[in-house]
C-alpha positions as CSV (number, residue, x, y, z in Angstrom):
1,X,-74.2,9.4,25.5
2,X,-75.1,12.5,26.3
3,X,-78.5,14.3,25.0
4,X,-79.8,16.8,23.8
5,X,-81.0,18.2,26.9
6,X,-77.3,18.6,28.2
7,X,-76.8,20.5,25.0
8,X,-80.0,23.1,26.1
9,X,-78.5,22.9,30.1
10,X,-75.2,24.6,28.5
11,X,-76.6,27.4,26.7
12,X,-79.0,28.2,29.4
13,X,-75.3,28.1,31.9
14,X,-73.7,30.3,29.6
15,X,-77.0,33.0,29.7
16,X,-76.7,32.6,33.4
17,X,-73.1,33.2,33.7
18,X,-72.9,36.2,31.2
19,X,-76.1,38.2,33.4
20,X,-73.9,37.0,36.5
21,X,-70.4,38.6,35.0
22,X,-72.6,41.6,34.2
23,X,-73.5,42.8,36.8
24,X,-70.6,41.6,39.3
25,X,-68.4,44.0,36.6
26,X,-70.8,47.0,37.7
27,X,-70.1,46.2,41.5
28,X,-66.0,45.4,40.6
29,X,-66.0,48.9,39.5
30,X,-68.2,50.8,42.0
31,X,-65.5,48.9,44.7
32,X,-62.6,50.5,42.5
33,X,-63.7,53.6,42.7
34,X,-65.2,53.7,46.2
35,X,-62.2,51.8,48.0
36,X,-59.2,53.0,45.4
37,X,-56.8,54.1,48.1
38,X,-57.5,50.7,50.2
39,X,-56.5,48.7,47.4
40,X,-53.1,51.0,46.3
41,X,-52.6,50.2,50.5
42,X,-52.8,46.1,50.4
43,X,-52.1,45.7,46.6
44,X,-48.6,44.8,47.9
45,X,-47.3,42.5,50.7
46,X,-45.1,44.6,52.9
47,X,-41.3,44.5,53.5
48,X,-42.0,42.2,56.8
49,X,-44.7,39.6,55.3
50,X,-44.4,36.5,54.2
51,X,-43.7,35.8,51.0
52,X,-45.2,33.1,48.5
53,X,-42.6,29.9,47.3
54,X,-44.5,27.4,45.4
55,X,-44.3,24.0,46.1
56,X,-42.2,21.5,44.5
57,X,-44.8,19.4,42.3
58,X,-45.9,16.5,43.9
59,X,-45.8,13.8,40.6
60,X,-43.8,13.1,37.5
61,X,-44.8,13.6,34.2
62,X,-45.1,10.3,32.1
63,X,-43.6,10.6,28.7
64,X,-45.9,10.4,25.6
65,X,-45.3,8.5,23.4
66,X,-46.9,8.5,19.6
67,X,-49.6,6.3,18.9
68,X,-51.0,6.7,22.8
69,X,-54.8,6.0,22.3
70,X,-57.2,9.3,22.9
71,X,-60.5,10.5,22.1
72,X,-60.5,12.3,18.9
73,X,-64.3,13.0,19.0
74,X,-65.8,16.6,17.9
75,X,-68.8,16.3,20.0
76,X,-69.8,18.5,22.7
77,X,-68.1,17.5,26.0
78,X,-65.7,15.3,24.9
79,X,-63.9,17.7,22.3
80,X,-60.6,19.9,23.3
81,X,-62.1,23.5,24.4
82,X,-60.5,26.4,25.9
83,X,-57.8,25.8,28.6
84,X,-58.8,22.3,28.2
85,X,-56.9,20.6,25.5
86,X,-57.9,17.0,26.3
87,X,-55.4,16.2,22.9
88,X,-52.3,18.1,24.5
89,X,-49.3,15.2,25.0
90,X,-49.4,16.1,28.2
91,X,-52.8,15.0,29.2
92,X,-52.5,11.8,26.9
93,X,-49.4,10.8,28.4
94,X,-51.1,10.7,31.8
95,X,-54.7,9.7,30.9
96,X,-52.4,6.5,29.4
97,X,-50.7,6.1,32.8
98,X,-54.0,6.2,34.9
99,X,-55.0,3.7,32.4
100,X,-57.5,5.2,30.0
101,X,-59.3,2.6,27.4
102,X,-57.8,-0.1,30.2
103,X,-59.8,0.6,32.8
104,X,-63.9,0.8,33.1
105,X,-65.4,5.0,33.1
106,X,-66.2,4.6,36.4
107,X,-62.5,3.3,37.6
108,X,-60.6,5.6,35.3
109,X,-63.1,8.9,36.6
110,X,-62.0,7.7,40.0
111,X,-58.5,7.5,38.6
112,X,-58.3,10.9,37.4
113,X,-60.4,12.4,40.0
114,X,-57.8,11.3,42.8
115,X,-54.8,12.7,40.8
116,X,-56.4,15.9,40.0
117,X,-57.3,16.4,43.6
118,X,-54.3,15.2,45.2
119,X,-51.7,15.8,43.6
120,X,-52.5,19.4,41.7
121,X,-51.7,21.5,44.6
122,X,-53.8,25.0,45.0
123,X,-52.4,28.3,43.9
124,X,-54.4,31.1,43.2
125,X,-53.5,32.9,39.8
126,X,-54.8,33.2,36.6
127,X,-56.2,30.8,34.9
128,X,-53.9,29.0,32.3
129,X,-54.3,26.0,29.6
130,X,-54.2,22.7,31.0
131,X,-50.6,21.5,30.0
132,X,-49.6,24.6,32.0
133,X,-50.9,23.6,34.7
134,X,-49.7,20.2,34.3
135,X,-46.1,21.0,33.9
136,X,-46.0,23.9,37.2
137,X,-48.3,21.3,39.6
138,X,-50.0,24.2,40.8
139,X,-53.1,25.9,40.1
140,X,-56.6,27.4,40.9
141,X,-59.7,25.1,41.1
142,X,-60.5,26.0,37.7
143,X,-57.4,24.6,36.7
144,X,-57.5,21.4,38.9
145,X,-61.5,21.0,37.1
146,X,-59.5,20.9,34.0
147,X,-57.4,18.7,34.8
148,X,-59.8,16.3,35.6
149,X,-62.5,17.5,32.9
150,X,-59.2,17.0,30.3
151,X,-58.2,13.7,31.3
152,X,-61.6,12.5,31.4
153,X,-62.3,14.1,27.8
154,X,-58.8,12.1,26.5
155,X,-60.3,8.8,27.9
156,X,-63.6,8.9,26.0
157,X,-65.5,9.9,29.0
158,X,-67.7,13.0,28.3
159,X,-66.8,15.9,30.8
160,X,-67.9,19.7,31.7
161,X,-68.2,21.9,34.2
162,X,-70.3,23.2,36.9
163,X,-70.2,26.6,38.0
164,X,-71.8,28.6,40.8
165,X,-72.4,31.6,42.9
166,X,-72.5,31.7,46.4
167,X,-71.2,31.7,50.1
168,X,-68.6,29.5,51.8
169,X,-68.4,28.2,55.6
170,X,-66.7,30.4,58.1
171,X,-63.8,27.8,58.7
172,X,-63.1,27.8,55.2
173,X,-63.2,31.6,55.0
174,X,-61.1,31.9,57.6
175,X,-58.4,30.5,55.6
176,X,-59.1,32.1,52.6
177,X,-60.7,35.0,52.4
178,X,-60.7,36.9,55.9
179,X,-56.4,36.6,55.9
180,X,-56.9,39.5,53.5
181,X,-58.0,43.0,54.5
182,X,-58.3,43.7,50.1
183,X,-60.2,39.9,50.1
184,X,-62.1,40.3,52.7
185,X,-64.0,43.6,51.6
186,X,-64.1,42.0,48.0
187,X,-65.8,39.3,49.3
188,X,-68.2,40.9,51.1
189,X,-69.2,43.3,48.8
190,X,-69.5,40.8,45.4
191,X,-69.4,37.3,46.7
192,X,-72.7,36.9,44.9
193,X,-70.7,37.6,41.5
194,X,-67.5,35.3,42.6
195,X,-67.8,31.6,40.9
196,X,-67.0,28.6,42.1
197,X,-66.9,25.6,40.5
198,X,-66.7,21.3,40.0
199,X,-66.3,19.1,37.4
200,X,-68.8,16.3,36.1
201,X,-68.0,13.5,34.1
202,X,-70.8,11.5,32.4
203,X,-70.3,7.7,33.9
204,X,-72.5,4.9,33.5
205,X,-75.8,6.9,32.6
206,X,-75.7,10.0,34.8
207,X,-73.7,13.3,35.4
208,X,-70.9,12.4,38.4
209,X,-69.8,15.5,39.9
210,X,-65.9,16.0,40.8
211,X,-64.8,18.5,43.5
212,X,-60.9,18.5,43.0
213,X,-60.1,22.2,44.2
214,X,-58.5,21.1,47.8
215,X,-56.6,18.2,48.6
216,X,-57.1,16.2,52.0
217,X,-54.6,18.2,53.6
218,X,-56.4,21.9,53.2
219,X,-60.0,19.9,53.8
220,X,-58.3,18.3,57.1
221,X,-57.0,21.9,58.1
222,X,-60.4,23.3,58.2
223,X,-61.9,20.2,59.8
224,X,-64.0,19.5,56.7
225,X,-64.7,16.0,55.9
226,X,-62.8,14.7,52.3
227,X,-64.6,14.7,48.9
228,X,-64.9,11.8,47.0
229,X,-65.9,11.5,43.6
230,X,-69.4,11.7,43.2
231,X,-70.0,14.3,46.5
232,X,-70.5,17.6,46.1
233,X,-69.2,20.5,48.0
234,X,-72.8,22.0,47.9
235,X,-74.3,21.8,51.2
236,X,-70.7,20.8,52.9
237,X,-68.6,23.7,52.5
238,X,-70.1,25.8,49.8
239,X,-73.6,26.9,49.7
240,X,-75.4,28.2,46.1
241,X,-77.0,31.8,45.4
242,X,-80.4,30.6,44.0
243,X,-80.8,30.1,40.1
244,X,-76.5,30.5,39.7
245,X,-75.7,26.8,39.5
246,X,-74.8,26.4,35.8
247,X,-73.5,23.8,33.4
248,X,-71.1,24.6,31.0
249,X,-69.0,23.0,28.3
250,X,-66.1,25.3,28.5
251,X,-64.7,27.8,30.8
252,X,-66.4,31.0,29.5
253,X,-63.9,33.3,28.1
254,X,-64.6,36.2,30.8
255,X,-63.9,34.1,33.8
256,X,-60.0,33.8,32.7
257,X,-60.2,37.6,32.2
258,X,-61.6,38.2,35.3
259,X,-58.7,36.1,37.2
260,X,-56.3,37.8,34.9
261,X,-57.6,40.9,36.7
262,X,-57.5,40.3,39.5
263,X,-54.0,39.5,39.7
264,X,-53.1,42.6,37.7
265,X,-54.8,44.8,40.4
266,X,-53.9,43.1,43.9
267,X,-51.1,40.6,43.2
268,X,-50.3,41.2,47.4
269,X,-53.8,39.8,48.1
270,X,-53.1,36.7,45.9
271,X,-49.6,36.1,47.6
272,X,-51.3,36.1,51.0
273,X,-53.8,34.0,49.5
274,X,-51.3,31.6,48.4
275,X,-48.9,31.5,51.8
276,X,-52.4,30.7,53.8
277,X,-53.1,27.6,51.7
278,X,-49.2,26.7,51.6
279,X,-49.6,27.0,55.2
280,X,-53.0,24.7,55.0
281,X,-51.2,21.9,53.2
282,X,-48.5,21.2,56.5
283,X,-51.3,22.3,59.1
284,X,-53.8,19.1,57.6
285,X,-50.9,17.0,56.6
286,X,-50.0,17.2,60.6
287,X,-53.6,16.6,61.4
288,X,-54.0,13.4,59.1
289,X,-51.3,11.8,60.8
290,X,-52.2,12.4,63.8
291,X,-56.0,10.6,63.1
292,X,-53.6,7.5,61.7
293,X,-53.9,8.5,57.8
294,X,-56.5,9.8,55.4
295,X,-59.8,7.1,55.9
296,X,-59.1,7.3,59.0
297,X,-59.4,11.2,59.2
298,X,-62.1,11.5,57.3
299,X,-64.0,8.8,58.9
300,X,-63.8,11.1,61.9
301,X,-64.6,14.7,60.5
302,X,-67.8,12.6,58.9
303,X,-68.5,11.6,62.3
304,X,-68.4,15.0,63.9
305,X,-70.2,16.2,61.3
306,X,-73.3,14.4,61.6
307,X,-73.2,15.0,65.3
């Protein structure tokens, strides 16, 4: 199980994340006030561009049924927490149909990793509860991490997250960020107060990180190598501000303000957002097929990547 060390690593997260918030609020509202009329300009897509249509969800709910085995444990990082109801019908449904309490940790992890990263599509948004997220397919890589952190939770399998501050790759800038006059300012200016984040899941004796934000598809449109469970995106396609990387049992309570925000204030910057990676999904599905399916893409990037 896990100790009481984890216990001391998530308080000292949640210190880091509140001095983090702190002062990336000071630099939101010096941007507010510096750049107002830049973001009344590009707060809105215009009459001509492109306009966001989510995707059709990519799986079908399983039905729950009473009596479905699930964790029912109060102890840290396997209890329900906020936006991550591991208990919600929803998640015990499918933890049932991945095969939770069938399967070994290690196999079920694997399980849930792959569904929460292939099949939850990306959509940048605010951050909602995980049977939300569940029933729309879509969400933002906080809400894929709980997705997996949920699932994991429901099976017995003590789960949490892992949050961080830092700088992406150009290619997967390019994509996400730069499409966006309003983004592309933002991110310049506070990037050092924008989090990312994993997931972990506590298999066989050690902390297994879980990158489930893009599927194959938006990794294969950049030319980025795919993650598996257990390889993190530190190093490949995200790189950590010093002293931000933080452990966490539950999404703190400011981040899902924060993305609520956001939206409220530049909904056209999300919407762009949104299109690119819509756009992603075909451009890397294209590419896939081309290299003769997903092993054999990634095989490939890996290649070029230690070149």
């Amino acid at each position: 199980m896990t100790s009481s060390v984890d216990v001391r690593e998530h308080w000292r997260g949640q210190w880091t994340y509140w001095r983090l918030m702190a002062r990336g609020a000071a630099w939101l509202t010096w941007l507010l006030v510096a750049h107002g009329g830049e973001v009344r300009r590009f707060r809105q897509t215009g009459a001509a561009e492109e306009k966001y249509r989510r995707p059709a969800r990519r799986y079908k709910l399983p039905r729950y049924e009473a009596g479905m085995q699930h964790c029912r444990s109060r102890q840290r990082f396997l209890r329900p927490t906020r936006y991550c109801d591991s208990s919600a019908p929803e998640v015990v449904a499918l933890a049932h149909s991945l095969g939770s309490y069938r399967k070994s940790d290690e196999a079920f992890a694997r399980a849930a990793f792959a569904f929460a990263k292939e099949q939850v599509l990306f959509e940048i948004g605010p951050i909602t509860p995980v049977a939300e997220t569940l029933h729309r397919g879509t969400g933002s890589c906080f809400d894929t991490i709980s997705v997996f952190i949920a699932l994991c939770r429901c099976a017995g399998i003590p789960a949490r997250y892992k949050l961080f501050t830092g700088d992406m790759i150009q290619n997967w800038r390019d994509a996400m960020i730069d499409i966006d006059p309003l983004m592309q300012k933002w991110y310049d200016a506070i990037s050092t107060f924008m989090f990312e984040g994993e997931g972990e899941a506590y298999v066989d004796g050690e902390w297994r990180v879980a990158h489930v934000g893009p599927t194959a598809e938006r990794q294969a449109a950049s030319g980025l190598p795919i993650t598996h469970f257990g390889e993190d995106s530190l190093g490949l396609w995200f790189h950590a501000k010093p002293g931000t990387i933080m452990h966490v049992e539950a999404i703190p309570p400011g981040l899902a303000l924060g993305s609520r925000a956001f939206f409220a204030i530049s909904p056209g910057s999300v919407e762009r957002v949104n299109v690119s990676a819509t756009k992603q999904v075909a451009k890397g599905g294209t590419i896939i097929e081309a290299a003769g399916g997903p092993e054999a893409y990634d095989r490939q990037a890996r290649a070029a990547l230690s070149q």
